[in-house]
C-alpha positions in Angstrom: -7.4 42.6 -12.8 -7.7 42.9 -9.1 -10.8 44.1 -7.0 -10.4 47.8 -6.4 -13.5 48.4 -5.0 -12.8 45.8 -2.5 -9.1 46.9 -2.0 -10.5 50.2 -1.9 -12.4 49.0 1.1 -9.9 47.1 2.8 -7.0 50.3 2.8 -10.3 52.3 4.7 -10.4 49.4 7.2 -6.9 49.4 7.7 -7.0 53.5 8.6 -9.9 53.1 10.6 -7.7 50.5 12.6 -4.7 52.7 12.9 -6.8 55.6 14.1 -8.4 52.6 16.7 -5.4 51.9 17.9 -4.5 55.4 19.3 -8.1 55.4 21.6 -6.8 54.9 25.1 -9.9 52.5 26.0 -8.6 50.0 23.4 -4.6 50.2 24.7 -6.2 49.3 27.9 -8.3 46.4 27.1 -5.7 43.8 26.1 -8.2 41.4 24.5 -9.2 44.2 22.0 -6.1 45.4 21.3 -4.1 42.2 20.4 -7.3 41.3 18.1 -7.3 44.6 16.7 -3.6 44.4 16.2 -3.3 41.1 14.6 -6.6 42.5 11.9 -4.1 45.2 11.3 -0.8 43.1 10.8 -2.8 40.7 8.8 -4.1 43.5 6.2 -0.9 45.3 6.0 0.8 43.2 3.2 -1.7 43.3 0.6 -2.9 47.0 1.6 1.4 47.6 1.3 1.2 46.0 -1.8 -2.2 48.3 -3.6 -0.3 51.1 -2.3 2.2 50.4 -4.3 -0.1 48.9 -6.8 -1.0 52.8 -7.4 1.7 54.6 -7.4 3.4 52.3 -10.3 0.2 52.9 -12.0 0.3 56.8 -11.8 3.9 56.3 -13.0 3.2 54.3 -15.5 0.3 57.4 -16.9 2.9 59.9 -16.6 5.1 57.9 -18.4 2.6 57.4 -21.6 1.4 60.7 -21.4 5.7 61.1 -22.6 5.2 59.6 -25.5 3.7 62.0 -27.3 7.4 63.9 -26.7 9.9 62.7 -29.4 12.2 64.4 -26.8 11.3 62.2 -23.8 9.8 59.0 -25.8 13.0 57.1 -25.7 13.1 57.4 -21.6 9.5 56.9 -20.7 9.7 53.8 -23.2 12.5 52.5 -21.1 10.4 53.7 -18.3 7.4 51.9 -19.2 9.2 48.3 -19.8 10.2 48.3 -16.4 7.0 49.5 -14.8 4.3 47.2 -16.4 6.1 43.5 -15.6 6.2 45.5 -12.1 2.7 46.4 -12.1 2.0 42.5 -12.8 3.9 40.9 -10.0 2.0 42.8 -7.7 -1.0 42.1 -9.1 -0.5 38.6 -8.9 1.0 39.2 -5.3 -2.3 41.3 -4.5 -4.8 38.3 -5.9 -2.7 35.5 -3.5 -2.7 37.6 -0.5 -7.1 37.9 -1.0 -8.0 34.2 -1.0 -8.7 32.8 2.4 -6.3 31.4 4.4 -6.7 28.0 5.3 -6.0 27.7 9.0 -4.5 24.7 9.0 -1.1 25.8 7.2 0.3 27.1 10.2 -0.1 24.6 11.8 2.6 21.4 12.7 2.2 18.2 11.1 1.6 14.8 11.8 3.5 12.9 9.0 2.9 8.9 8.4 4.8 6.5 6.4 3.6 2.7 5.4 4.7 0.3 3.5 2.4 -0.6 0.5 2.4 -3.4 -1.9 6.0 -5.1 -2.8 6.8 -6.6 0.6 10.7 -6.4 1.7 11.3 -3.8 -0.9 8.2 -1.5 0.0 9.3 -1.4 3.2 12.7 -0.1 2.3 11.0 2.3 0.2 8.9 3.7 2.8 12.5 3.6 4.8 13.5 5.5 2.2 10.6 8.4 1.4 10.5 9.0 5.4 14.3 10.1 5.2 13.2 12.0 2.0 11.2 13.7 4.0 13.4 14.3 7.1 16.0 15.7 4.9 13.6 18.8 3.8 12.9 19.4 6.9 16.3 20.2 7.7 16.4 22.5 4.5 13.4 24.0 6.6 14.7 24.3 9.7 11.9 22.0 11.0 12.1 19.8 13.8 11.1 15.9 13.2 10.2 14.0 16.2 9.3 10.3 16.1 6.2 9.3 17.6 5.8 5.5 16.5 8.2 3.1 14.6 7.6 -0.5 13.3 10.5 -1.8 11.5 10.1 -5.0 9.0 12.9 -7.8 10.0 14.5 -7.3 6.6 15.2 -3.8 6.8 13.0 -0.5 6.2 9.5 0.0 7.8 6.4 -1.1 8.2 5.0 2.1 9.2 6.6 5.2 10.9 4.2 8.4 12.4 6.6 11.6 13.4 5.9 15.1 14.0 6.7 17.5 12.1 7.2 21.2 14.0 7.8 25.1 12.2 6.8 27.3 10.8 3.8 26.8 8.1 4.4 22.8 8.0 1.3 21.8 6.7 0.6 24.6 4.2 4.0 22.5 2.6 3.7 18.9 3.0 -0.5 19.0 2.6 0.1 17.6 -0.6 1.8 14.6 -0.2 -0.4 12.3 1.4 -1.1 9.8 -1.3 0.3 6.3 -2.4 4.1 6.9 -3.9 5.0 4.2 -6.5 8.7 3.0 -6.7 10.6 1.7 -10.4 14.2 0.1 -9.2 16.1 -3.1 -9.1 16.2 -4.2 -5.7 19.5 -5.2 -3.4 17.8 -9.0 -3.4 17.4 -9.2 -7.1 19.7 -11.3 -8.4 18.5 -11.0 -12.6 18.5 -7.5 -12.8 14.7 -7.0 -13.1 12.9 -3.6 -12.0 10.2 -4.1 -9.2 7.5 -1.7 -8.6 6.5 -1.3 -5.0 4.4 1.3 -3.0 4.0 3.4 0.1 1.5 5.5 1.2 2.1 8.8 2.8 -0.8 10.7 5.5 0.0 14.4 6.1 -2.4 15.3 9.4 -2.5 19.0 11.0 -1.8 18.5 14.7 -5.3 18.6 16.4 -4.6 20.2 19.6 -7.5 19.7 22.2 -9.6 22.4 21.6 -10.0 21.3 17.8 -10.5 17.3 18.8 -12.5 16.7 22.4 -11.6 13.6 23.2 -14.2 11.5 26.2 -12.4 8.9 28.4 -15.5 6.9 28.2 -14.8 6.5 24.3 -11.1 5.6 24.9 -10.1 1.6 25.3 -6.3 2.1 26.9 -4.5 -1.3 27.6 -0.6 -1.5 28.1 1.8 -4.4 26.6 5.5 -4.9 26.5 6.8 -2.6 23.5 7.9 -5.3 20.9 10.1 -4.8 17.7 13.2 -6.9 15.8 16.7 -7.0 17.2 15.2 -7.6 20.7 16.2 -3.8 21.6 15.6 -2.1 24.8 12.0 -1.4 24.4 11.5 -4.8 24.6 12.5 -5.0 28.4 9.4 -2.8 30.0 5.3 -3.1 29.6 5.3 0.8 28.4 3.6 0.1 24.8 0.8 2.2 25.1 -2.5 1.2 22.8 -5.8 3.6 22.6 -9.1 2.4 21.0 -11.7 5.2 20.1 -14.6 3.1 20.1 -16.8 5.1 18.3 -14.8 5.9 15.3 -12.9 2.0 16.0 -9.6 4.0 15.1 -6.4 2.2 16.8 -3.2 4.1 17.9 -0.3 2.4 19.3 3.0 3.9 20.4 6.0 2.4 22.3 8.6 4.8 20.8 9.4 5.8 24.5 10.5 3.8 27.6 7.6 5.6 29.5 4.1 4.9 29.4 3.1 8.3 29.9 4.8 10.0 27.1 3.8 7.2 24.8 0.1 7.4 25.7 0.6 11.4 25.1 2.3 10.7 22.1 -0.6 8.3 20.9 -3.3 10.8 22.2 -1.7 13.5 19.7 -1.8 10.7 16.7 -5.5 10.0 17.2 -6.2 13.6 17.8 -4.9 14.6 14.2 -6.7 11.2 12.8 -10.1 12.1 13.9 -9.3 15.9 13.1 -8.7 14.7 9.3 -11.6 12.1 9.3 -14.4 15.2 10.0 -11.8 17.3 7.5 -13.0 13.5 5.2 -16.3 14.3 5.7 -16.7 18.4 4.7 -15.0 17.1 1.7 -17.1 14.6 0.2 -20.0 17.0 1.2 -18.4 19.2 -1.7 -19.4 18.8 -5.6 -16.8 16.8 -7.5 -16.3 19.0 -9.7 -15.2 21.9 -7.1 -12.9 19.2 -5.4 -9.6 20.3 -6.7 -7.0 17.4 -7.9 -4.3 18.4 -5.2 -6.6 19.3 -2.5 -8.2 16.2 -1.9 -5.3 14.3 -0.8 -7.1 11.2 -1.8 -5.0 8.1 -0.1 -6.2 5.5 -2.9 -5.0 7.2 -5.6 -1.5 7.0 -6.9 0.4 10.5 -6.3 3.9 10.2 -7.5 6.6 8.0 -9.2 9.9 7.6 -8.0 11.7 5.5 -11.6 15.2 4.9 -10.6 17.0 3.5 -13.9 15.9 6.5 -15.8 16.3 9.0 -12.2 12.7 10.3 -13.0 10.5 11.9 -10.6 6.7 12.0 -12.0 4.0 13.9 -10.3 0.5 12.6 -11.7 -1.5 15.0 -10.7 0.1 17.9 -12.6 1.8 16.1 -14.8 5.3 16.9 -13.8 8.6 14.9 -14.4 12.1 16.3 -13.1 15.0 14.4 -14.2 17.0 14.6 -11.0 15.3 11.6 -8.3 19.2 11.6 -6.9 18.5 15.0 -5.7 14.9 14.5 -4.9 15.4 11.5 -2.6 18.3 13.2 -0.3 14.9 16.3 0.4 15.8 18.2 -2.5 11.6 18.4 -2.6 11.1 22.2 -3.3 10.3 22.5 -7.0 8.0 19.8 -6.4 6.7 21.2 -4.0 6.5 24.4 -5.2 5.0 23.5 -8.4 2.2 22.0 -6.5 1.2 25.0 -4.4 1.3 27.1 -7.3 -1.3 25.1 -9.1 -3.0 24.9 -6.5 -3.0 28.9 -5.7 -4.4 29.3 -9.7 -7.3 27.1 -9.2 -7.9 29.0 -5.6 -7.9 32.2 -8.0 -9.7 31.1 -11.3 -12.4 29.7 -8.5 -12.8 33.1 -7.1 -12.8 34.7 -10.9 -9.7 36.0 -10.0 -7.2 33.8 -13.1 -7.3 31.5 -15.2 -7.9 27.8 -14.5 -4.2 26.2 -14.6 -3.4 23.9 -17.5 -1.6 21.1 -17.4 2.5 20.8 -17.1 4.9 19.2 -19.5 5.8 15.4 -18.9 3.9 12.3 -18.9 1.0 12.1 -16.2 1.9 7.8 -16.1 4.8 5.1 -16.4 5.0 2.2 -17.8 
């Protein structure tokens, strides 16, 4: 059931702010009126929704009140069976809209891809998920720009940091920073034999300066030639740009760009979101472990997902969910996964604010051989 009293409250709030929005003082304080505004357009899809929530529900009394009329009981039954699997979307559409928005989902995302264990062949891997992932972000319409690059000699990379801009980035991709696990034969094997390798994904809200202050006197900033295989142009100037925080000992480097100045704003941005999701580290292990949810954690050390090739599996280990279509998956066909996660995610959210139930666990095998 939802919280009509608090609903209740919420559609008197929302009046108050209509009749608020009339007062001439307000119109003509700017500051006041776009806060007041944005309370307003932020109430108005669950207050939309308990609107409707209650007239359905009168519907559905005049409807049973029918029944009683051997006349009328064939409509209002006909009535009722459409009303009632109404009446429970929007309640479930009522209970998402209440839980607290996490800030951070808006926001852009700082996406990075390493190679893990397997040498050559995690490197192609990683190669491999970071297209993955620049796929879905055309299926999003999002905007992927590279901020650092190393590529191994044999093909693939040893680590690749982009951007990620749109709209509600990380309220998508927060759940895939983990270590992704790879079944396959690789190009190089010459027996046939399957090889399991790794990469490890970090998904990082863009800090922007007022959420990370960053002191010059904490920064170590030195300048190299940019280096990387194939002797391409980046070699040719000193615009490598490398930033120490000393207090922290986090290292950035970029040389993506031929200047130094866009790479050292490109690197400030990468250890912006680091530090950002180091304090986000430490609110989290200040939380009870058994109120830390599975998904939300993020935890880098444990293994996430597998990718098994031969049998074109994709496993999910945290909620237990295999899709038989790693093809489709691996050209950013990601949306069921993805989907699936923030849904579970969402029911704990809800059975945590007594709202559900807590979510059980999907079909498929949580591990692979």
């Amino acid at each position: 059931m939802i919280p009509v009293d608090k609903l209740d409250s919420l559609a008197r709030r929302f009046r108050e702010l209509d009749d608020l929005l009339c007062v001439p003082e307000i119109l003509a304080d700017h500051t006041k009126l776009q806060r007041l505004s944005k309370e307003r357009s932020d109430l108005h899809p669950v207050i939309e929704a308990f609107e409707r929530w209650r007239a359905i529900g009168a519907q559905l009394h005049e409807a049973e009140a029918m029944l009683a009329d051997a006349d009328m009981r064939e409509l209002a039954e006909v009535e009722i069976s459409e009303l009632k699997p109404e009446r429970e979307r929007l309640e479930g559409a009522i209970q998402l809209q209440l839980l607290p928005q996490d800030p951070n989902d808006a926001k852009n995302t700082i996406l990075e891809v390493r190679s893990g264990e397997g040498g050559e062949e995690a490197a192609l891997f990683a190669a491999d998920i970071f297209r993955m992932y620049v796929k879905y972000a055309e299926t999003r319409r999002w905007t992927v720009e590279v901020l650092s690059m190393s590529e191994a000699a044999a093909g693939g990379y040893k680590e690749c940091i982009a951007l990620v801009t749109g709209a509600n980035v990380y309220s998508h991709l927060r759940y895939e920073g983990g270590v992704h696990r790879v079944q396959r034969v690789p190009s190089t094997e010459t027996q046939g034999r399957i090889h399991t390798s790794t990469a490890t994904v970090a998904i990082l809200p863009e800090a922007e300066e007022v959420d990370v202050h960053l002191d010059d006197k904490d920064l170590d900033i030195s300048i190299a030639a940019s280096g990387g295989p194939g002797g391409q142009g980046v070699n040719t100037t000193n615009s490598a740009v490398q930033i120490i925080h000393r207090p922290s000992g986090l290292l950035v480097k970029c040389q993506d760009e031929r200047s130094q100045l866009k790479n050292k704003a490109k690197a400030l941005k990468v250890l912006r979101s680091r530090l950002l999701d180091l304090e986000r580290a430490k609110q989290d292990s200040a939380v009870s472990a058994e109120r830390k949810s599975m998904v939300s954690t993020g935890e880098r050390s444990q293994k996430i997902r597998t990718y098994n090739y031969p049998q074109n599996r994709v496993t999910d280990h945290r909620i237990k969910l295999t899709i038989n279509k790693l093809d489709r998956v691996i050209e950013g066909d990601l949306e069921e996964i993805i989907s699936a996660l923030r849904s579970f995610r969402q029911a704990e959210l809800l059975a945590a604010a007594g709202l559900g139930t807590a979510p059980g666990q999907g079909g498929g095998s949580g591990d692979d051989d």
